[in-house]
N, C-alpha and C positions, 0 to 999 in steps of 0.2 A: 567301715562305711563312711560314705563323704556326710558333712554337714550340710543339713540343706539349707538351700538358697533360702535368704531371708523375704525374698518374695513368696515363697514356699510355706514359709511359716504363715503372711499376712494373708495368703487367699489357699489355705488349704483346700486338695481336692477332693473334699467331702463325696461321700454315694451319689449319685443324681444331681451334682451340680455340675450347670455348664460353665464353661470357661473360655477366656480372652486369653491365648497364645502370641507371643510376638517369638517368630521364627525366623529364618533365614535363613539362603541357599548358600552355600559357600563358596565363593569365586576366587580362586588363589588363596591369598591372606588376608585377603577382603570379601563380603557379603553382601547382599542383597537383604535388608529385612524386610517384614509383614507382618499381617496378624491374620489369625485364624482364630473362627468361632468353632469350639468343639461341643457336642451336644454332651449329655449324660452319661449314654453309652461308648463314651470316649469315640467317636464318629468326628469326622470334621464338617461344618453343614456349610463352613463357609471361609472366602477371604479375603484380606483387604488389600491391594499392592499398588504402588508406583511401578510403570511399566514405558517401554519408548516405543514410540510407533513414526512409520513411515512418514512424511510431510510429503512422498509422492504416490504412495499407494494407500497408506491409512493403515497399513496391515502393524502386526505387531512384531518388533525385531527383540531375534534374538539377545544379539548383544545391541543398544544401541547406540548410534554415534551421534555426537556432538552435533545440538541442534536439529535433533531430532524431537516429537512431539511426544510432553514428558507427561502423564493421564495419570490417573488414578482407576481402577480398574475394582469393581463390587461384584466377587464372583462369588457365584452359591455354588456350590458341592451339589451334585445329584450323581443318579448311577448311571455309569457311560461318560459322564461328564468330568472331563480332567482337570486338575489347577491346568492354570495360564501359566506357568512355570514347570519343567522337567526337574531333574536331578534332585539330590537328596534334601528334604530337607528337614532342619535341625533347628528343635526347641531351646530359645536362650530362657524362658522363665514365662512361668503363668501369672499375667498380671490386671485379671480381674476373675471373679469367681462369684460364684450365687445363682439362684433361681432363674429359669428360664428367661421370665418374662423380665427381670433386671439385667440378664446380659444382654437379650435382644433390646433394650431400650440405650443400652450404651451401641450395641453395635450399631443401632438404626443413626448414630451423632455423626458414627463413622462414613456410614453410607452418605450421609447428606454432605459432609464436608470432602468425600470423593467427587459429589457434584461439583460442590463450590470450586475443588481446586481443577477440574475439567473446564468452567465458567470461564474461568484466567487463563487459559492458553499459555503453559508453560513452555520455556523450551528445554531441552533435557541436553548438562553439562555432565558427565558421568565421570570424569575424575581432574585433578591436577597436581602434577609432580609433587609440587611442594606439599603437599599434604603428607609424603614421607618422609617429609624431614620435621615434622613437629607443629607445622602450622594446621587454620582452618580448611586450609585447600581452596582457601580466595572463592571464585566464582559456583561454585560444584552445587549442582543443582539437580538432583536422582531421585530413582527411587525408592532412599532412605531419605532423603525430604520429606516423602510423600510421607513415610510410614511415622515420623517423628511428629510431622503436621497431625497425621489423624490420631494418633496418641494423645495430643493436645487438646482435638478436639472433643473427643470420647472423655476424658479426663483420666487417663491412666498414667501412672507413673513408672514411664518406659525408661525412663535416662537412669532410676536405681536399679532397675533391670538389669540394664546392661552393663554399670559398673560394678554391682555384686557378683554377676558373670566371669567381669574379669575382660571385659567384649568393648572396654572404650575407645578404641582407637580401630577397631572393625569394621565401620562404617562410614567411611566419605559420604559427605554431607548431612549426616548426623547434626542435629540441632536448627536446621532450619526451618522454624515454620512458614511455609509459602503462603498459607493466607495472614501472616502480620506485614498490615499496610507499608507498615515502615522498611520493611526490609530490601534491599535492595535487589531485585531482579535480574538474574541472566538472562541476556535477551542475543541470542544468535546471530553473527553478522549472514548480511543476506549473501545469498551463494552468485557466484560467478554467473552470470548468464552462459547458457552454451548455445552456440553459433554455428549452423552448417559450412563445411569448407565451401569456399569457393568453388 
């Protein structure tokens, strides 16, 4: 039997407590993270994600491309009601745990700073080369920003997560928080006008 995660250890999941999941889809050899709120009855009621949507239709894209508009998304779990995400996904570590009304007061950090980072009108850089050779990946601005940002916010300790995981180099754009003023912003150059032919 594996040792467990030392996050494992610090938010055991006791009977009837809910808990703060930080998960992710897996895309190639890279991921997608979030967090999900799980009730008692090991249920999911909720989630938190960075997500790209249209700048021509507003709709939500699959994969999205560069300079696309980069949201944060506060989905509740209900029945019929699907994640905003397909495909599988996979638990890095439980990293927060307790009574109802103290995970919903962390979650409720998360929800507001999903507003705040909607308030800012990101634009959404989802990857750069160099990021496979060992660097930060310079401009890369996703939605694992988002999820690193609301981690931050909530005050959960997502970055020991993921490197007791063994998961640190899974996620481009990892460590950015998009609401610290200081940091520098990707900001999409404007698109080509298109022009009817003659």
């Amino acid at each position: 039997m594996a040792d467990p995660n030392p996050a494992e250890i610090m938010y055991p999941n006791r009977q009837g407590n809910w808990r703060i999941e930080l998960k992710y889809l897996p895309i190639g050899h890279r991921g997608h993270a979030f967090l999900a709120l799980i009730d008692g009855k090991g249920k999911t009621v909720g989630e938190l994600h960075g997500l790209g949507f249209s700048k021509h239709t507003g709709k939500q894209m699959t994969i999205a491309e560069d300079g696309a508009d980069l949201r944060g998304v506060d989905h509740k779990s209900r029945p019929r009601r699907e994640s905003p995400i397909g495909g599988e996904k996979l638990r890095v570590a439980t990293v927060g745990s307790g009574a109802q009304e103290e995970m919903e007061r962390i979650w409720a950090k998360g929800a507001a700073a999903v507003d705040a980072i909607n308030k800012e009108k990101f634009d959404y850089k989802s990857h750069d080369p160099s990021y496979e050779f060992g660097t930060d990946g310079g401009q890369i601005q996703n939605s694992n920003s988002v999820a690193f940002t609301l981690g931050k916010a909530m005050g959960l300790d997502m970055d020991r997560a993921i490197l007791d995981a063994g998961m640190g180099r899974r996620f481009s754009g990892w460590g950015r928080d998009l609401l610290d003023p200081k940091r520098e912003r990707y900001v999409a150059a404007p698109p080509f006008p298109v022009r009817d032919a003659p």
